[in-house]
C-alpha positions in Angstrom: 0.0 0.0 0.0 0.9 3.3 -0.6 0.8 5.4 2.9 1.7 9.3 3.1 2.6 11.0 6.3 1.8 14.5 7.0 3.4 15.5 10.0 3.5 19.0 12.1 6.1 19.0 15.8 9.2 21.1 15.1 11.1 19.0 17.9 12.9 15.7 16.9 12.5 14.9 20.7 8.9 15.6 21.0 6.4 12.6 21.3 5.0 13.3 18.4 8.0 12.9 16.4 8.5 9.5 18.6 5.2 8.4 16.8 6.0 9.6 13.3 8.9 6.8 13.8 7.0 4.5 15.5 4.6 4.3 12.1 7.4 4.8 9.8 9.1 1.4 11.0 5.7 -0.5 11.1 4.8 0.6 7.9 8.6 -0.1 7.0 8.1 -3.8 8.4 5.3 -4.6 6.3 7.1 -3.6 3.5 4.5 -0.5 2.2 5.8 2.2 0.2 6.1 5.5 2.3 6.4 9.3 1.3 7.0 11.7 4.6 5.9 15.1 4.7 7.7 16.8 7.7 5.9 20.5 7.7 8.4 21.9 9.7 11.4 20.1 7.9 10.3 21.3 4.3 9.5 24.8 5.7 6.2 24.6 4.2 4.8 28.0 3.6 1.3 27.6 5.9 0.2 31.3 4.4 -2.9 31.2 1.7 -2.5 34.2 -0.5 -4.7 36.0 -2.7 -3.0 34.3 -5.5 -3.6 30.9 -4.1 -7.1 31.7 -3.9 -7.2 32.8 -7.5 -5.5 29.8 -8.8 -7.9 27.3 -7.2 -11.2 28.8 -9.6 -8.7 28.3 -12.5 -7.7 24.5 -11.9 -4.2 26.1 -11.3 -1.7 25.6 -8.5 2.0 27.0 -7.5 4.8 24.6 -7.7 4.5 23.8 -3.7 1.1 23.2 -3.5 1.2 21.0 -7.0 3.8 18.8 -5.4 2.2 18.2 -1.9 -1.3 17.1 -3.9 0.7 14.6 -6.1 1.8 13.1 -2.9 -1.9 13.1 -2.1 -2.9 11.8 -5.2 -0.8 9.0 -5.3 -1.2 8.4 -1.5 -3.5 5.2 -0.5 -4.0 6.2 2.8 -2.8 9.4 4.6 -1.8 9.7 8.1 -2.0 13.1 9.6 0.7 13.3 12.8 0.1 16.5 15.0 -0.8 17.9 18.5 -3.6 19.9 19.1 -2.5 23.3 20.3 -5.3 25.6 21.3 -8.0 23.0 20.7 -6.8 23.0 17.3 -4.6 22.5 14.6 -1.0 23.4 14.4 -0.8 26.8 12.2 1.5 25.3 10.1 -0.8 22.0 9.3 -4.1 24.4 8.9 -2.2 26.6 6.6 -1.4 23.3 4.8 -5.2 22.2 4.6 -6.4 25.9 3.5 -3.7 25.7 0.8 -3.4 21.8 -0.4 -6.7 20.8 0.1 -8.0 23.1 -2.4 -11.1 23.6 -4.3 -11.3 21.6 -7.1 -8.6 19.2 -5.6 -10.0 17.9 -2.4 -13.8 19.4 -2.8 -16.2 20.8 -4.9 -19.9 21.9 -5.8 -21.7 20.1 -8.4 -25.1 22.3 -9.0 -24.5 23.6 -5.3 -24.0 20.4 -3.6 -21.2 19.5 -1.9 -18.7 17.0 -3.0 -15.8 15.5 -1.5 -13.0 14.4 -4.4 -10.4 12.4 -2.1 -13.0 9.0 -2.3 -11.4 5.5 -2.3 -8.5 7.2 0.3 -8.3 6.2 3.8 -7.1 8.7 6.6 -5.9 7.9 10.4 -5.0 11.1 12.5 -2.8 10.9 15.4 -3.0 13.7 18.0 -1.5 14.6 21.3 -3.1 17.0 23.9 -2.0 18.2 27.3 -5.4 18.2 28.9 -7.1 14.9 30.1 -10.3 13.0 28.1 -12.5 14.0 31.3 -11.9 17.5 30.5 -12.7 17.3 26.8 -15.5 15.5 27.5 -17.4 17.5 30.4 -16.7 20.8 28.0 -18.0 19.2 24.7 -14.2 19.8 23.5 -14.2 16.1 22.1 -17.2 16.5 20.2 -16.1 19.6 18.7 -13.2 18.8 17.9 -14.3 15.7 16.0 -16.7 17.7 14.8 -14.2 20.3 13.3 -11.2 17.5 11.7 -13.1 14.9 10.8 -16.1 16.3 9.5 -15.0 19.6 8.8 -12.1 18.4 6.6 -11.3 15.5 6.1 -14.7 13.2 5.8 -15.9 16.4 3.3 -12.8 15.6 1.4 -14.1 12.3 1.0 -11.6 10.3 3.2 -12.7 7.2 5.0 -11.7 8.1 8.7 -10.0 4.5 9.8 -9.4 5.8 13.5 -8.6 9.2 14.8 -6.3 8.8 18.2 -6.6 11.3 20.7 -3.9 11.0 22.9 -3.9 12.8 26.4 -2.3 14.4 29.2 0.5 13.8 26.8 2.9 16.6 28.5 2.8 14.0 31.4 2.6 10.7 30.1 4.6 7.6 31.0 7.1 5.6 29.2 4.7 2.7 29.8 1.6 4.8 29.3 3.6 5.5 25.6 4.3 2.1 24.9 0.4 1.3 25.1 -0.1 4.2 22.7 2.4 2.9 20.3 0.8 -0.5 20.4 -2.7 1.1 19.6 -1.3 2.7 16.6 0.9 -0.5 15.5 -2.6 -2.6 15.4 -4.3 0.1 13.6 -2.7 -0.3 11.0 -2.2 -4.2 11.0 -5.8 -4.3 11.5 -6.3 -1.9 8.1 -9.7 -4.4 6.3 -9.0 -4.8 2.1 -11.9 -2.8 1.4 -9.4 0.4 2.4 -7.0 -0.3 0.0 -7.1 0.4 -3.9 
């Protein structure tokens, strides 16, 4: 299978860059093809411009934004790797969604009704947040933050939403609490049904 990582932490010793190896060697061991899409590492330019927004009525795209949707096009399943940082995402990974997921690329209206282009791709998003799931759920946060990612983007893209990993008090988190995590994720995707794949 074909598997693209988007991923957003600019620390090599964060946990979130622990996880983007942790997938990278599964996926390794099961001998998938794998392109990696480090946000921070490419300094990806998070900004939508007017010109941006121009190009996406014409069918056009700037060099950057043409490359990252190859990688999307040729991309089986997608796995989006980030924190959430003020119950949302990383600036750098929603200025990639504003500018790669464009319209006519990821979404568009056929006689005013919605459709999503990025059918037959499967998605799993793996996130880490400092507050605890009680929390999120006595404020509604989980809700609306499902809510906002997986409807919002990537379910109106058309992506089938495999399993989206919330990960908490992550700030705090044991080693052994980490390994579990890791294990979660390593089944995930040994767990991934033929009807995901192309």
């Amino acid at each position: 299978m074909r598997h693209l990582i988007i991923y957003a932490h600019p620390s090599d010793e964060s946990l979130n860059h622990s996880i983007l190896n942790t997938v990278t060697k599964h996926l390794e061991s099961m001998n998938h093809e794998i392109i990696i899409r480090d946000l921070y590492k490419i300094s990806f330019d998070p900004v939508l411009s007017l010109a941006d927004m121009q190009r996406q009525f014409t069918g056009e795209a700037c060099e950057d934004i043409k490359r990252e949707q190859d990688h999307i096009s040729w991309a089986e399943q997608i796995t989006f790797i980030y924190p959430i940082w003020w119950t949302g995402l990383p600036a750098i990974m929603k200025g990639y969604i504003d500018r790669v997921f464009s319209y006519g690329f990821a979404y568009r209206y056929d006689q005013g009704i919605q459709k999503g282009l990025l059918k037959g791709k499967s998605t799993v998003i793996i996130n880490t947040h400092g507050k605890s799931h009680e929390e999120y759920e006595r404020t509604g946060m989980d809700k609306a933050l499902a809510l906002t990612s997986d409807h919002g983007i990537f379910t109106y893209s058309g992506l089938n939403v495999i399993r989206h990993f919330f990960f908490d008090r992550a700030d705090k988190v044991s080693p052994e609490q980490v390994e579990l995590w890791k294990e979660q994720i390593r089944n995930i995707y040994s767990e991934v049904k033929p009807e995901f794949t192309l």
